[in-house]
Every structure is written in structure tokens, then in C-alpha cells.
C-alpha positions, 0 to 999 in steps of 0.5 A: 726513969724507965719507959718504953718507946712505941712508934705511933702514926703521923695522924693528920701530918703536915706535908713537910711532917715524918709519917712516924713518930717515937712515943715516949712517955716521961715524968717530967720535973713537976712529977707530971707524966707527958708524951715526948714525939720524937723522929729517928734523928731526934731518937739518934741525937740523944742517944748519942747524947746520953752516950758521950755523957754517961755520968749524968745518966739515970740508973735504976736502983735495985728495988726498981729492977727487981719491981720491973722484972716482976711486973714484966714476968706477970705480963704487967709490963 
């Protein structure tokens, strides 16, 4: 899985709500894509996750890292 994360603007926040958010959008299990909203400390936390289990981490094969290379060389990406 490969995304990019874009920090969007709280619209309409609650007062006890982060004014940001990291959007991340993710295919999910079923093959759906969905929008994940996460805070700074959700972002920390599953970093840190993803940092102490690195044998359940993802890797891209080498056709999906050369398709990604391209696409962000013509600017697709």
C-alpha cells in the first residue's frame, strides 16, 4: 500500500477538536478506498507501531516501484 498523507483543515470543528488533520487514503480490506483523519499523535502512534513490528510491514514489489517512479517523473503523482 502506498499513499500520500495531505494535512487538511478541521472544517467545522468541534471545540474540543485538532483544527488539523492527516488525510490518508487507503484501500481497505474489501478493496474499497476510504479517507483515514488522523492527529499528530495518531500519526506518532502508528509510526512507532509500524517501527517496533517491522515483519508485518507492506513492501512494494519491484514493478509497483518502478510504476510509482514513473508516474512521479510525468508528474502523475
Amino acid at each position: 500500500m502506498f499513499g500520500e498523507i495531505k494535512i487538511i483543515n478541521n472544517k467545522g470543528a468541534a471545540a474540543t477538536a485538532k483544527p488539523i488533520y492527516n488525510a490518508i487514503c487507503v484501500r481497505n480490506e474489501l478493496g474499497e478506498y476510504e479517507t483515514l483523519l488522523l492527529t499528530e499523535s495518531d500519526l506518532k502512534r502508528v509510526r512507532v507501531r509500524a517501527s517496533k513490528n517491522p515483519e508485518d510491514s507492506i513492501a512494494l514489489t519491484w514493478v509497483a516501484k518502478a510504476v510509482l517512479r514513473a508516474l512521479k517523473a510525468l508528474r502523475v503523482l
